[in-house]
C-alpha positions as CSV (number, residue, x, y, z in Angstrom):
1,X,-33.9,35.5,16.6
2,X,-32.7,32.0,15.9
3,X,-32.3,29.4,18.2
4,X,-28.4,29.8,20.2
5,X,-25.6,27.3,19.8
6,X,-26.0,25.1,22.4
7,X,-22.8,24.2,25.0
8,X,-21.2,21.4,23.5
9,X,-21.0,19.6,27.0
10,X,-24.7,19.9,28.6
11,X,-25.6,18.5,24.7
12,X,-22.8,15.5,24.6
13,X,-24.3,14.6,28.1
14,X,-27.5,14.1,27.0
15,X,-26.6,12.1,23.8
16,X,-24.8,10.5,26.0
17,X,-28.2,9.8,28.5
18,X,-30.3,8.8,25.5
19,X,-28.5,6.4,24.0
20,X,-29.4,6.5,20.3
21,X,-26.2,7.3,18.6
22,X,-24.0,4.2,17.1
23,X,-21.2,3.1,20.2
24,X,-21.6,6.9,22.2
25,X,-21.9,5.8,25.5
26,X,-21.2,6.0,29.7
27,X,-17.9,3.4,30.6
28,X,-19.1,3.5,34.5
29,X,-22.0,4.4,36.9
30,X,-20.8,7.9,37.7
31,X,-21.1,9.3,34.2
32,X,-17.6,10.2,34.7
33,X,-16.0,8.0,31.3
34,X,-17.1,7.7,28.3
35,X,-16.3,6.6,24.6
36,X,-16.9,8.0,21.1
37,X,-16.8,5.8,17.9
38,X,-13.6,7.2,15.9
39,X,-13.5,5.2,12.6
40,X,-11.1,6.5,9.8
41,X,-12.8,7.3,7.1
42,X,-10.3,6.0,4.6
43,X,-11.6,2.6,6.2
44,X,-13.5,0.0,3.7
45,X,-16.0,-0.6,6.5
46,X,-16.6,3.0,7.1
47,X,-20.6,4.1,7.1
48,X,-22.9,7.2,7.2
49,X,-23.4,5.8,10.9
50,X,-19.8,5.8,12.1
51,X,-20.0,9.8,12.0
52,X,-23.6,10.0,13.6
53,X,-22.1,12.2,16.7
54,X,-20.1,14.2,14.3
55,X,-23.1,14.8,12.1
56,X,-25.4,15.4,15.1
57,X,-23.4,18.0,16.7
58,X,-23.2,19.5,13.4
59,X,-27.0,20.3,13.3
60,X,-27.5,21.0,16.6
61,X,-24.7,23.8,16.3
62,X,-26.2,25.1,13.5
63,X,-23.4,24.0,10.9
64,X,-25.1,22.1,8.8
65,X,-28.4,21.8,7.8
66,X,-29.8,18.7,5.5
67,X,-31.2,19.0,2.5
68,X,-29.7,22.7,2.4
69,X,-26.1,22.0,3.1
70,X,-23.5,19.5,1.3
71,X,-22.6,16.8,3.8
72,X,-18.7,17.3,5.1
73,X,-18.2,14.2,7.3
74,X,-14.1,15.1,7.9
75,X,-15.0,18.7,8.8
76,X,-17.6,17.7,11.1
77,X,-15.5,15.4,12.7
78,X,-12.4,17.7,13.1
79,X,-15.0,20.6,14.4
80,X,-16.3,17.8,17.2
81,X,-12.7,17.0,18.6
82,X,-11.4,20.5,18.3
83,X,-14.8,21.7,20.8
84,X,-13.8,18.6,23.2
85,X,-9.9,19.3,23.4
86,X,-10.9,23.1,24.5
87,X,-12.6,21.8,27.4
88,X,-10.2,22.1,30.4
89,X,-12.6,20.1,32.6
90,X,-11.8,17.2,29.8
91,X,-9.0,15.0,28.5
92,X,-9.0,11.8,26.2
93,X,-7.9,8.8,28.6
94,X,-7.6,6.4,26.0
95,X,-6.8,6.4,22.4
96,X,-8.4,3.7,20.5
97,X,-9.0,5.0,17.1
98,X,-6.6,3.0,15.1
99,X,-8.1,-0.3,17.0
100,X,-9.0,-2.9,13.6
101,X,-12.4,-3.9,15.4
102,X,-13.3,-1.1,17.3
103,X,-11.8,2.1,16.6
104,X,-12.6,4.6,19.7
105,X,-11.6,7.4,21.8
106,X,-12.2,7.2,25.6
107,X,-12.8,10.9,27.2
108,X,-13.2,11.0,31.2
109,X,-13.8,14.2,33.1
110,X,-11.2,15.6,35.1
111,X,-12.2,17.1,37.9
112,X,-16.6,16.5,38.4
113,X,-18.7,14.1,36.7
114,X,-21.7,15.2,34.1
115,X,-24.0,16.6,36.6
116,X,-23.5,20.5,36.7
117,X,-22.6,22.6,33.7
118,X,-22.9,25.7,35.2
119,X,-19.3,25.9,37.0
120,X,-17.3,23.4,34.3
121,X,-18.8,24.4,31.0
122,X,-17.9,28.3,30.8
123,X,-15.5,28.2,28.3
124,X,-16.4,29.5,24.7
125,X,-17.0,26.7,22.0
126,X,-15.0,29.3,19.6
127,X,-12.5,28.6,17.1
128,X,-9.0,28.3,19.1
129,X,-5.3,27.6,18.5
130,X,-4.8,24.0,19.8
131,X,-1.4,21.7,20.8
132,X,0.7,20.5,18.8
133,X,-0.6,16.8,18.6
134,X,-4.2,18.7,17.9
135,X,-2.4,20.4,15.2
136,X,-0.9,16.9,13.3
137,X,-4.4,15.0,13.9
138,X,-5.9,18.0,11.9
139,X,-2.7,17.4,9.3
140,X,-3.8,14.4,9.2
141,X,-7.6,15.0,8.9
142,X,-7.3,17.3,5.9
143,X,-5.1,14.5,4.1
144,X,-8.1,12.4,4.5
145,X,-10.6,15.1,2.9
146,X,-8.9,14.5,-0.5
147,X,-10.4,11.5,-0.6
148,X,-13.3,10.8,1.8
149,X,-15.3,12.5,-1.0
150,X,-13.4,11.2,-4.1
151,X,-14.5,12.4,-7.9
152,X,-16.8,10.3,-9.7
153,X,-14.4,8.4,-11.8
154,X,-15.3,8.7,-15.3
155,X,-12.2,7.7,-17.1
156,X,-9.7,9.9,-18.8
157,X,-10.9,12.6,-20.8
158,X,-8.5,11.7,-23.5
159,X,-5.1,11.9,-23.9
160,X,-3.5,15.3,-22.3
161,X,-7.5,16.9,-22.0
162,X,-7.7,17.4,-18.7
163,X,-10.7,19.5,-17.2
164,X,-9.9,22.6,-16.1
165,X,-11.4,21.9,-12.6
166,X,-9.0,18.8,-11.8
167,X,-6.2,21.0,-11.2
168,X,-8.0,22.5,-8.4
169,X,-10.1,19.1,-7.2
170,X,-6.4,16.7,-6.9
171,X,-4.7,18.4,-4.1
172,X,-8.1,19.9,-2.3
173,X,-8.9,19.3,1.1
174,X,-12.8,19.4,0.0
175,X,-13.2,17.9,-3.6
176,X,-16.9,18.9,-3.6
177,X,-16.3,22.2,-2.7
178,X,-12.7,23.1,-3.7
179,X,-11.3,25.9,-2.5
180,X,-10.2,28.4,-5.7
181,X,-6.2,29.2,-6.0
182,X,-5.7,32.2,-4.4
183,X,-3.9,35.0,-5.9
184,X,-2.2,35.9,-2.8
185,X,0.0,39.2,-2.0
186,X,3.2,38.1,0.0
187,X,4.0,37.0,2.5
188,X,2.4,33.5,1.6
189,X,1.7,30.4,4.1
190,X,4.5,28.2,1.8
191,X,2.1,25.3,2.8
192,X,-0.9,26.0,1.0
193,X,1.0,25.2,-2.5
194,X,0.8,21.2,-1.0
195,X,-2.7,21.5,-0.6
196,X,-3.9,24.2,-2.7
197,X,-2.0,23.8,-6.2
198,X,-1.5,26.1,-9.3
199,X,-2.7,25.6,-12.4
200,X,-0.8,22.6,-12.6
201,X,1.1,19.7,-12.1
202,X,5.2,20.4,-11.7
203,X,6.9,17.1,-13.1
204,X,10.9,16.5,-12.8
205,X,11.9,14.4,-15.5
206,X,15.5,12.2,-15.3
207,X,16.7,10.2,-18.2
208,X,19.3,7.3,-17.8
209,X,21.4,5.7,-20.8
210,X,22.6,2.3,-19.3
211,X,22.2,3.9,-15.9
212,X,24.1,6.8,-16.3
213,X,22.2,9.5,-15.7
214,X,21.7,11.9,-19.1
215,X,19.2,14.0,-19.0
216,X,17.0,15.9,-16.3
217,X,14.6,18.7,-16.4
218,X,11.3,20.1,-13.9
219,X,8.6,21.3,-15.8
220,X,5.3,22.1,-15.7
221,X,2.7,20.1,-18.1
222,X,-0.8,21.6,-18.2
223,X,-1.9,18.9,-21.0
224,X,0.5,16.0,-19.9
225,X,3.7,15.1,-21.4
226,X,5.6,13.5,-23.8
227,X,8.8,11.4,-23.8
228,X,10.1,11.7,-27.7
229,X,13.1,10.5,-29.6
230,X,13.5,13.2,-32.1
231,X,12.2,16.6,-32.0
232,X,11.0,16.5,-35.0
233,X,8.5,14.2,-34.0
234,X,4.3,14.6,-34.7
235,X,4.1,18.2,-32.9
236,X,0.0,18.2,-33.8
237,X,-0.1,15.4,-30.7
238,X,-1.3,16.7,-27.3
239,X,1.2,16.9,-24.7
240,X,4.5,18.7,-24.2
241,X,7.1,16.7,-26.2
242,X,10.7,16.4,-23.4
243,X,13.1,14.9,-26.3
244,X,15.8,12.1,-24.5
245,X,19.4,13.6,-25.8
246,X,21.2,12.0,-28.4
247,X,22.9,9.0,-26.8
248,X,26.2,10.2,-28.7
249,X,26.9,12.8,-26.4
250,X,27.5,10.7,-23.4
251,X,28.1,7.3,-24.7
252,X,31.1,6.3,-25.8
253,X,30.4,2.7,-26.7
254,X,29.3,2.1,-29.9
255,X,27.3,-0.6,-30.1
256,X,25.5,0.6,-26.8
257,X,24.6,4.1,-28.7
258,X,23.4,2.0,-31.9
259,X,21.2,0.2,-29.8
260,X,20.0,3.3,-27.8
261,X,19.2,5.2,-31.0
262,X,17.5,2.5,-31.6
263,X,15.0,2.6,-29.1
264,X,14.7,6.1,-29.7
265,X,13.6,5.7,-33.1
266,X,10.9,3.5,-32.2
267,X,9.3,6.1,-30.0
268,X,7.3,7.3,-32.3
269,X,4.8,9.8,-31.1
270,X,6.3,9.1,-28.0
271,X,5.4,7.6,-24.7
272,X,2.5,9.9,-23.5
273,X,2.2,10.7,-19.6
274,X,-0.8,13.1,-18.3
275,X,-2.8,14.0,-14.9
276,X,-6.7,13.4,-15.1
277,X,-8.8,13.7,-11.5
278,X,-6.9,11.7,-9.1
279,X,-4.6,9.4,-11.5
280,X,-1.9,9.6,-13.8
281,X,-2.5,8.0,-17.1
282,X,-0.2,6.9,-19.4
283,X,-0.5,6.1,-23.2
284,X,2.0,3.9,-26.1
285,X,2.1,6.0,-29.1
286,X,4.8,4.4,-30.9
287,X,6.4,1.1,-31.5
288,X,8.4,0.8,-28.3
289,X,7.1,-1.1,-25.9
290,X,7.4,0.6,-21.9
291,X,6.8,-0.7,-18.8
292,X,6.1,0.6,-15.7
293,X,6.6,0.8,-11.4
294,X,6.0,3.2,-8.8
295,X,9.7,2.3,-6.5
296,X,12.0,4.6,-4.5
297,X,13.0,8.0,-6.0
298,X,16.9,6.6,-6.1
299,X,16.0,3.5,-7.8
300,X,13.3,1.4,-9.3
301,X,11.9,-1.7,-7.5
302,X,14.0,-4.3,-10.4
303,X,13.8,-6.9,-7.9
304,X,10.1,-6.9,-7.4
305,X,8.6,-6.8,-10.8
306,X,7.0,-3.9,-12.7
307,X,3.6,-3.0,-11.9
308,X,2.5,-3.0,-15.6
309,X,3.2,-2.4,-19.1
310,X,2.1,0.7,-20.7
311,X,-0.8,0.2,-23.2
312,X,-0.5,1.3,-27.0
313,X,-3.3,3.3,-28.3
314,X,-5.2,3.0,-25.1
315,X,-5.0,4.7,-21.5
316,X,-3.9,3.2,-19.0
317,X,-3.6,4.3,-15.2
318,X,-0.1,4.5,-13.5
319,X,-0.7,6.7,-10.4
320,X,-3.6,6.9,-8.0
321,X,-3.8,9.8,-5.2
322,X,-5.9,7.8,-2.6
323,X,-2.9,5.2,-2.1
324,X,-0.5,7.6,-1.8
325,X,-2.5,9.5,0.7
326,X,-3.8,6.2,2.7
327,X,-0.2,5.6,2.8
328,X,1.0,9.0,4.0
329,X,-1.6,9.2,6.9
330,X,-0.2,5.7,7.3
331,X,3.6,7.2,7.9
332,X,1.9,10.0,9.9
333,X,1.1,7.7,12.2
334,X,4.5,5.5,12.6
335,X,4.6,2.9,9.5
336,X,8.2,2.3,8.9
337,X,7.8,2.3,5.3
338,X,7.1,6.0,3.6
339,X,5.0,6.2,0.4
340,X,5.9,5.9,-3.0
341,X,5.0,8.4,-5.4
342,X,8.1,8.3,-7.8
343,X,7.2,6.6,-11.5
344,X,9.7,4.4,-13.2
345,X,9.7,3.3,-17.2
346,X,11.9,0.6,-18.8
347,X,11.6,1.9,-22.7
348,X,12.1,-0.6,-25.5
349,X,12.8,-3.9,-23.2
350,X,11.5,-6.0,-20.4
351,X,11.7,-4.9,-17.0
352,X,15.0,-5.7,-15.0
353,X,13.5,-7.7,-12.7
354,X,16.4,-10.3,-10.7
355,X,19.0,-7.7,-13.0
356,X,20.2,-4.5,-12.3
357,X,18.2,-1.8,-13.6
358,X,21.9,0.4,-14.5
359,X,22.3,-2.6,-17.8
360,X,18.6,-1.3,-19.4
361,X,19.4,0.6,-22.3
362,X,16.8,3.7,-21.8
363,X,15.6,4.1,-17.7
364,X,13.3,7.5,-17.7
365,X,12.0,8.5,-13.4
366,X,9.0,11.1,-13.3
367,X,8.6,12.6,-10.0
368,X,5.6,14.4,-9.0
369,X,7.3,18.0,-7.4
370,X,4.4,18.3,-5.1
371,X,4.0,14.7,-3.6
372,X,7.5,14.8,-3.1
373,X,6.8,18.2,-0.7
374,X,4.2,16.4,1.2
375,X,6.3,13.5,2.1
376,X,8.8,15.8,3.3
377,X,6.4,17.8,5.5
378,X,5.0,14.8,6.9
379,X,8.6,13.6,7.7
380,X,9.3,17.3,9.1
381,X,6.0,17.5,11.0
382,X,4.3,14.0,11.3
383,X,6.5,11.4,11.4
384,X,9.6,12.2,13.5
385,X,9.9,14.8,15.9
386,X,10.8,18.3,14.3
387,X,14.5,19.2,14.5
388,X,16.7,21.9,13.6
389,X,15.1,22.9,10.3
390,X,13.1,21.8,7.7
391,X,13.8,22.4,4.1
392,X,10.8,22.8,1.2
393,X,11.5,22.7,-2.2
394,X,7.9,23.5,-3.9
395,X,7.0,24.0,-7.3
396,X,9.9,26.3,-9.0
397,X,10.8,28.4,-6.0
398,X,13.6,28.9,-3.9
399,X,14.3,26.4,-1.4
400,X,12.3,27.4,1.9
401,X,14.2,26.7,5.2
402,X,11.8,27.0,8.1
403,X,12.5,26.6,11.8
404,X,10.3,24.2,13.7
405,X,8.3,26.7,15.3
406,X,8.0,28.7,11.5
407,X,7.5,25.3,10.6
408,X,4.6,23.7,13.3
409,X,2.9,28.0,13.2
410,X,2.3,27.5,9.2
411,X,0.5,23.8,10.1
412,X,-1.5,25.7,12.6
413,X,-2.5,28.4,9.5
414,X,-2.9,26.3,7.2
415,X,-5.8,24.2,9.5
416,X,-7.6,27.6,10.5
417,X,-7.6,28.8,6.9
418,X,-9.0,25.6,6.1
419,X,-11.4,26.0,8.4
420,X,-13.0,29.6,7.0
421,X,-14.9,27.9,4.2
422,X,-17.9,26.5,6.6
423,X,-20.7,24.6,4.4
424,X,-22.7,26.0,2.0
425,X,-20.1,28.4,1.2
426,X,-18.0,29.3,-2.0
């Protein structure tokens, strides 16, 4: 027989004693406070050390092993808090975590002090539904995971070649161990599409001719796509080609639509978009020079600059995931300002920076379908208090409208099912 779990309490206690773990320590003489070092791992200063509790209670609990088991600092972490908050004879007193110098939590017991386990530590350490604020800390958690183990960044693979792993690694709480899509039978946790996407990428595309708006279409884009002028344009180039309309359908001033056919015709083998690991590259195949910013979904930032131009014949990134999801866990947690995830292009002349965007000739917006439903859910269930209903428009389906409780009960699912996979697993 091996060796049983131990109680998490009786072995916190004497970590606790000892002293050798990194900032675990008493507060006062009666053993009654203590604190727990609680850095966030999207944190530049973060080290191996800054998770030493997680890590130990890990191996004593028989979770991990080293040298056998892949190392999963965010799991281990969100297994050590979810133990503590079980623990009726404990509560966090203080909550320190997001302090700049010293992120910690303080924990106190509640009704004895650390001297006998026998009456206060009889509750199972067992896998447990937990409150609501456990529930949006483990939200928050498993938007860390996507990057708290990022890929090794290589470099594109080439224009629209994208490995078929990425579309499972981009969205995955664990990019070492990605879970594989499930083929599930209905009903379906609608959640798990946020986290756990198909095949690929779902992109809605909006064209505007001199700001009116011309064109729109959502697809999906397994090898990338590509904004064209003609549709008889090179069709041996990777990519799906999304042809802009012919300006003379909506434009009724003349020299406007010469000018706009113009650009058109300098497209070329068009302006090449496509998803590789974590970014979204973007490649010039034509004459036409683009540039590029990542502003608000109802307009571009015109007053700030674009963030860059795209590069002819070469890749160029437009898009990073760990950003977007530093600045989600970011909202999560009460910044003001939501993040950006919508791609704006300025095709055939400068940016409108100090001018209004609506006087460019060819404006085209790329939205990413699925970061768009993860800002919503954090607005729904992280952000702001959940109210009436919340509606989720994933991928091509049919508009999902939840109550709060559907709502907060698929949060708790989707946590515990992230939870099945323990280490070492497939």
């Amino acid at each position: 027989m091996g060796t049983p779990k131990p109680r998490i309490l009786p072995w916190l206690v004497s970590q606790l004693d000892l002293g050798q773990l990194e900032g675990v320590a008493w507060l006062d003489g009666s053993r009654k406070r203590f604190r727990i070092p609680w850095k966030h791992g999207l944190r530049q200063d973060a080290q191996q050390e800054d998770f030493g509790i997680f890590q130990a209670w890990a191996e004593a609990s028989g979770a991990y092993t080293p040298g056998k088991d892949k190392p999963d600092l965010p799991t281990w972490k969100r297994n050590f808090r979810s133990a503590l908050n079980r623990k009726e004879v404990l509560r966090l007193a203080e909550d320190r975590s997001k302090d700049p110098h010293d992120p910690h939590k303080i924990y106190e017991f509640v009704s004895t002090g650390a001297g006998d386990f026998s009456q206060v530590d009889t509750s199972p350490d067992t896998s447990g539904g937990g409150s609501t604020s456990d529930t949006q800390e483990d939200i928050l958690e498993l938007l860390n995971d996507m990057i708290l183990a990022p890929v090794p960044d290589t470099g594109p693979p080439g224009l629209g070649v994208v490995p078929e792993h990425c579309s499972q690694l981009l969205l995955s709480p664990n990019l070492e161990n990605p879970m594989p899509c499930p083929n599930l039978a209905p009903p379906e946790n609608p959640l798990k599409r946020l986290l756990v996407p198909e095949e690929q990428w779902e992109y809605e595309v909006t064209a505007f001719y001199r700001g009116r708006q011309v064109f729109q279409k959502t697809i999906f884009c397994p090898g990338g796509l590509r904004l064209v002028g003609s549709e008889a344009g090179d069709r041996t180039l990777p990519g799906q080609p999304i042809t802009l309309p012919d300006p003379g359908v909506s434009l009724t001033d003349r020299g406007v639509m010469g000018y706009v056919k113009r650009v058109l015709s300098c497209l070329g083998g068009g302006l090449a978009l496509w998803r590789s690991g974590q970014r979204l590259w973007a490649r010039r195949l034509g004459h036409c020079h683009a540039y590029w910013a990542v502003g608000e979904e109802l307009f571009p930032d015109n007053g700030h600059g674009h963030d860059g131009e795209v590069p002819k014949d070469n890749d160029g990134v437009v898009f990073d995931l760990g950003p977007f999801v530093a600045d989600l866990i970011s909202f999560m947690e009460g910044s003001r300002r939501s993040p950006r995830y919508t791609l704006w292009f300025c095709i055939g002349e400068s940016w409108p920076q100090d001018k209004p965007w609506v006087k460019r000739l060819v404006m085209v917006k790329v939205v990413p379908t699925c970061l768009r439903a993860l800002l919503d859910m954090a607005r729904s269930g992280g952000a702001s208090p959940l109210e009436n209903t919340v509606d989720l428009h994933i991928s091509n389906s049919h508009p999902l409208s939840l109550t709060s409780d559907q709502y907060k009960a698929y949060l708790q699912d989707l946590v515990e099912d992230m939870d099945f996979q323990g280490p070492g697993e497939s």
